[in-house]
C-alpha positions in Angstrom: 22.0 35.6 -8.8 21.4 33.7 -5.3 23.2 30.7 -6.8 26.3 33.0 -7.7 26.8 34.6 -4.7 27.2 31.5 -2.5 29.9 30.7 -5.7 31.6 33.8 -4.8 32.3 33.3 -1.3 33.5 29.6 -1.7 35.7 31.2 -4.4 37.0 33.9 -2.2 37.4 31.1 0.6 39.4 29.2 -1.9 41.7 32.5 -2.7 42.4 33.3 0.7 43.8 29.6 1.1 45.9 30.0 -2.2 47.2 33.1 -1.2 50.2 34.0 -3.5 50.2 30.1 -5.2 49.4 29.5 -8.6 47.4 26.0 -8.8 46.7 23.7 -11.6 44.1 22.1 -9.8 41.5 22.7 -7.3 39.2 20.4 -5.8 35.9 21.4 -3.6 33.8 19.2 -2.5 30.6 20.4 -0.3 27.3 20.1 0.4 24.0 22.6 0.2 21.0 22.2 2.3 17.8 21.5 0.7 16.3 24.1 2.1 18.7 26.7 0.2 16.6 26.3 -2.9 20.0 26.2 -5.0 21.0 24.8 -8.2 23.7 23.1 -8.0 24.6 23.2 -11.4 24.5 26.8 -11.6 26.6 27.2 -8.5 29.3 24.6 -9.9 29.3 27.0 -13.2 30.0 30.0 -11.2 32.8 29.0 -8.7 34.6 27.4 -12.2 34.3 31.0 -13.9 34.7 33.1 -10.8 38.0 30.6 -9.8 39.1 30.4 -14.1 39.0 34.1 -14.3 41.2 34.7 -10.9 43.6 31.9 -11.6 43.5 31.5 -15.6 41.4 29.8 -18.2 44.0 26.0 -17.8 43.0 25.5 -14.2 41.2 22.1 -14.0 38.5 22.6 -11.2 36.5 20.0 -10.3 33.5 20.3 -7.9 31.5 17.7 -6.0 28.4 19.0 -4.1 26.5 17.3 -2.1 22.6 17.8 -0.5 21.8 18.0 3.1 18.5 16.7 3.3 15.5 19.0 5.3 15.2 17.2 9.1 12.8 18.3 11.6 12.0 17.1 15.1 8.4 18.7 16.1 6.8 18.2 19.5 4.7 15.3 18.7 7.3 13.2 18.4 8.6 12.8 14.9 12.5 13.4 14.1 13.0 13.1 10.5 13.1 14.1 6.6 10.7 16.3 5.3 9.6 15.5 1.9 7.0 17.9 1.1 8.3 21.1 0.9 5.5 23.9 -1.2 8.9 26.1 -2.8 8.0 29.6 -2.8 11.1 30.5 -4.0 10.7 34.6 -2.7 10.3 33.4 0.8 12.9 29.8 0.8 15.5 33.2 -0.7 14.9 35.1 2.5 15.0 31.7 5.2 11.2 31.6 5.4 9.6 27.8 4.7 6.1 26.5 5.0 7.0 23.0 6.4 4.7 21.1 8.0 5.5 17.9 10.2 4.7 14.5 8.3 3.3 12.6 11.2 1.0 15.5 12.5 0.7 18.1 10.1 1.7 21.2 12.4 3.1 24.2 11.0 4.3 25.6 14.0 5.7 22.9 16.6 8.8 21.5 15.1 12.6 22.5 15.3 14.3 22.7 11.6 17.4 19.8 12.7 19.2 20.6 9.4 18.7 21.7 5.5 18.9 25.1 5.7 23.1 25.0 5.8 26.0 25.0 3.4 28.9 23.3 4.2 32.4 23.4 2.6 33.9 20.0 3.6 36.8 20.3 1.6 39.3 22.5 -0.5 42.3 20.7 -2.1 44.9 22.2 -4.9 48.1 21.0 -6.7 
């Protein structure tokens, strides 16, 4: 379900953009944050259906979506990717992450520099 709502506000973005156009095509491309827990896949299923059933069954849509990597700068120093991230998936639903810093292990003394974002880059019809 988490996976089809962030399909169903790209879609409505998309609508409001094609307000009173029918396209043939529509291109997204965009990019999830790590962090997000999402599956792309399912999210690519659900903006083609949610798009498909507003538009009709012949529109080609074609998605491309990217992942934002998890970066951190903590205290000690460090600036950089995460790796190890323990997925609770309850919590990662709700914002809430147990990251730790890789160079000195603190939970608690780092700044969350991106991954937890999703951006739509772009939006294209014909």
């Amino acid at each position: 379900m988490h996976d089809r709502s962030v399909a169903y506000s790209v879609s409505e973005e998309v609508k409001q953009k094609l307000e009173g156009k029918s396209p043939k095509k529509i291109e997204i491309v965009m990019s999830v944050g790590s962090l997000k827990f999402h599956d792309t896949t399912q999210v690519d299923f659900w903006i083609r259906e949610l798009l498909q059933k507003e538009f009709g069954r012949e529109l080609k849509v074609s998605t491309n979506i990217g992942t934002i990597d998890a970066i951190i700068k903590c205290d000690c120093g460090f600036k950089g990717k995460v790796y190890d991230i323990p997925v609770d998936e309850d919590l990662a639903h709700n914002g809430i992450f147990d990251l730790k810093c890789p160079k000195c292990s603190s939970p608690d003394e780092y700044n969350l520099v991106q991954g937890n974002e999703i951006v739509l880059k772009k939006i294209s019809f014909s």
